[in-house]
N, C-alpha and C positions, 0 to 999 in steps of 0.2 A: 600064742607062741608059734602056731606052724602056720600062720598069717604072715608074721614079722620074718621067718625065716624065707618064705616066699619071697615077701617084697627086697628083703635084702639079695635072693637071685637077681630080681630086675634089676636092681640099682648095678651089680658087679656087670650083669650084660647090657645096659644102659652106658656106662661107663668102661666097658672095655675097647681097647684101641681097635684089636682086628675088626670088630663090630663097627666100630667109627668106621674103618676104612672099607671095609666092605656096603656101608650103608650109602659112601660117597661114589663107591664103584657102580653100584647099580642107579645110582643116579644119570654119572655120568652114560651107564651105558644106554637108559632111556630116553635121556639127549641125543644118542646116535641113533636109536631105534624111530625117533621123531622124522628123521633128516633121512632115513633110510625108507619110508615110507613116502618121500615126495617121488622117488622113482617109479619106472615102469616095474612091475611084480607080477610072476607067474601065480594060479592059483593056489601052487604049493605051498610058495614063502612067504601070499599075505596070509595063510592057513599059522605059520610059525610065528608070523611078528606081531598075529594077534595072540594069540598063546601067550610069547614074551609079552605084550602087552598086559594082560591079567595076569602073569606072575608078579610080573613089578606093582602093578595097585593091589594084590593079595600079598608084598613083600611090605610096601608103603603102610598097608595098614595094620600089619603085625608089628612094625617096627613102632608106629604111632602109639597102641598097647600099649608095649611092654614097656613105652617111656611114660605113659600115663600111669600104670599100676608100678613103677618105681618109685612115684611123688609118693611120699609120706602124706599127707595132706592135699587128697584129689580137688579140692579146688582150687589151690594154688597152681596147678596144672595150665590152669585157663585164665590166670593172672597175667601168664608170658605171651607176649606178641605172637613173639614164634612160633612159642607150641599152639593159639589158635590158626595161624597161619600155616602151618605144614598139615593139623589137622582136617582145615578148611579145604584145602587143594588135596587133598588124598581123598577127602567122603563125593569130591565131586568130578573126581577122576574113575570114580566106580559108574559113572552111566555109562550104559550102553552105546558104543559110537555106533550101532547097529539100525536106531532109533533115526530116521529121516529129519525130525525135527531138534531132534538134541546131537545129532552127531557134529554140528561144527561148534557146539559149544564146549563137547565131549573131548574134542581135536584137541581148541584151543587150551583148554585146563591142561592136559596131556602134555604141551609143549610148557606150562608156564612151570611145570613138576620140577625143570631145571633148576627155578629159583631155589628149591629146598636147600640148594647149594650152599645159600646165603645162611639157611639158619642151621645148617650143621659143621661150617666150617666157623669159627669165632673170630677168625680173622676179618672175615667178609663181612657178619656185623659189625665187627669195629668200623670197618670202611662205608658200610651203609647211615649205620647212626651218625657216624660225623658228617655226614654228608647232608643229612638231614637235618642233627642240630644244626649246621652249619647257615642253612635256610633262609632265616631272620636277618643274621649279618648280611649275607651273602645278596640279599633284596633289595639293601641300598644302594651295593654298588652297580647294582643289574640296574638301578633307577637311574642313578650318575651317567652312567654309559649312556642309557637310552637318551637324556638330557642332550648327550655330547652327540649322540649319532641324529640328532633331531636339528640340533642346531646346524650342523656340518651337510646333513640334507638339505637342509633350507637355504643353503649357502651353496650349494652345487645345486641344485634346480635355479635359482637364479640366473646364474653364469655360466650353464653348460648346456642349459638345455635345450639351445638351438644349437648347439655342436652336435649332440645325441639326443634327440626325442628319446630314443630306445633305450637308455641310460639312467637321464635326470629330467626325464620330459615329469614328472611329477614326484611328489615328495614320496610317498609310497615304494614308485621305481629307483628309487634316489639312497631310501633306506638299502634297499634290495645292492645295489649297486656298490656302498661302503659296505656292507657285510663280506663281499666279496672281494673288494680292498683290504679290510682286517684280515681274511682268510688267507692274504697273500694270491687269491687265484687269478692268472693274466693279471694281477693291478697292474702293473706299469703300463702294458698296452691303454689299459682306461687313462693314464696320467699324460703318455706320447701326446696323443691325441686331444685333449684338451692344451696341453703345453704348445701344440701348432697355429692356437689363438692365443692363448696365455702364458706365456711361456715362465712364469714366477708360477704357474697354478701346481709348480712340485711342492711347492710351500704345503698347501690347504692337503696334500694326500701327508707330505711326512710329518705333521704335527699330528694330524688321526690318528697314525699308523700308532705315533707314539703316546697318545692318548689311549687307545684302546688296546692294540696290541701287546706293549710294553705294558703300563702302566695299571690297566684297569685289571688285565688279565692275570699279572702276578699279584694282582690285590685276590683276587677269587683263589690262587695255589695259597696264598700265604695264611687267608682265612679256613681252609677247609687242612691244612696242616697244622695249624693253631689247635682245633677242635679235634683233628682226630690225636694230635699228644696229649689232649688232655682224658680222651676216651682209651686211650692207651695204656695213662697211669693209672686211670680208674678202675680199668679191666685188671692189674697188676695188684693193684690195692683190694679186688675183691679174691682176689685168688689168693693172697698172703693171707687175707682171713679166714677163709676157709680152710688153709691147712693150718690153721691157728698161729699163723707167723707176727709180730707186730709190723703196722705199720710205719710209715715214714712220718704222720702225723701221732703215733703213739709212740716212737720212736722221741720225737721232738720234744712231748710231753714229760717222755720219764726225765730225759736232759736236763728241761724246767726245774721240772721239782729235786732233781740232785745238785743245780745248780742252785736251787735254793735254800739247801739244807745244808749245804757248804758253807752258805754266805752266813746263815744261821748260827754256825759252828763257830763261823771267826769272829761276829760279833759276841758270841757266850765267852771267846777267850781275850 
């Protein structure tokens, strides 16, 4: 009994807002303490911002706790990405940056502590996972493009690259060079400049432009938009069933079956 009344603490401080907001504030503020640390510092205030420093990883791993001893079920704990992920960058933000051969790794983890960003705000997963599932899709068209940027290379070292050695003198320099046309950065100076030998060669840059720029690029927004609405309604449909809401799919369901029981009715009369 005074187990479960325990645990049911953590879960209300697990779950409370100020807690939420507070656990994002010290985050962000060890993002500033990271960035506040590239400067020049007297011996007083790197004496404080190490201080701050093991407060925040003595804050990180209190906060890890009390959302471990909230799980009903501590191994479900380490089923979540997340929760191995926030636990994994808090145990190894405790070394000692003191330590000559561990201190730039000690740094490094220190700085990557911002990410916990991602798994305490839900949003941000949403935005991570679809980006992630997105991956697969997102691979073909990354292959398409390379296709088009290969062919389009091969076709501007041909014909440009006694204009510009420094350019399209090779297919390599040539990729290098349309990246820099899709980027929009100076392209037209690269297109002048071929255009005072070729003067049709605005052809070969605005069909690129519209091949990758246009076209391939709003294929990657429209794919990673596709996947996060669908991470959106999932995240909607887990939350309805947690406060025990029905969903859109159970929703549909009871329809069904009332709609079938109507039909039922009118053929018994």
């Amino acid at each position: 009994m005074k187990t479960s009344t325990l645990n049911n603490t953590f879960v209300r401080i697990r779950s409370n807002k100020l807690f939420e907001i507070f656990v994002v504030t010290v985050i962000i503020f060890s993002a500033l303490l990271v960035g506040a640390k590239t400067y020049p510092m007297s011996s007083t205030m790197l004496l404080v911002t190490k201080f701050l420093d093991w407060f925040i990883s003595g804050f990180f791993l209190t906060e890890v706790t009390i959302r471990f001893l909230a799980e009903h079920k501590k191994r479900d704990f380490f089923k979540s990405f997340w929760n191995v992920f926030d636990t994994v960058i808090v145990v190894v933000s405790l070394i000692p940056a003191d330590d000559a051969e561990l201190a730039v790794i000690a740094r490094l983890v220190r700085v990557f502590r911002v990410l916990r960003m991602i798994s305490i705000i839900p949003e941000l997963r949403i935005l991570l996972v679809s980006l992630v599932k997105a991956l697969p899709q997102l691979g073909y068209v990354m292959l398409l493009m390379f296709i088009i940027f290969y062919i389009y290379a091969a076709i501007g070292s041909t014909l440009f690259a006694e204009i510009n050695p420094d350019l399209w003198g090779h297919i390599t320099i040539s990729l290098l060079t349309l990246f820099r046309v899709m980027t929009f950065e100076d392209w037209t100076d690269v297109m002048y400049e071929t255009m005072e030998v070729y003067p049709l060669s605005w052809v070969f840059y605005l069909t690129f432009i519209f091949f990758t720029a246009f076209a391939f690029l709003n294929m990657v927004i429209g794919i990673v938009v596709g996947v996060m609405e669908q991470e959106n309604a999932n995240a909607r449909a887990e939350k309805q069933e947690e406060q025990g809401e029905p969903t859109l799919k159970e929703i549909a369901q009871q329809i069904a079956s009332l709609d079938k029981q109507l039909k039922e009715l009118k053929a018994k009369d």
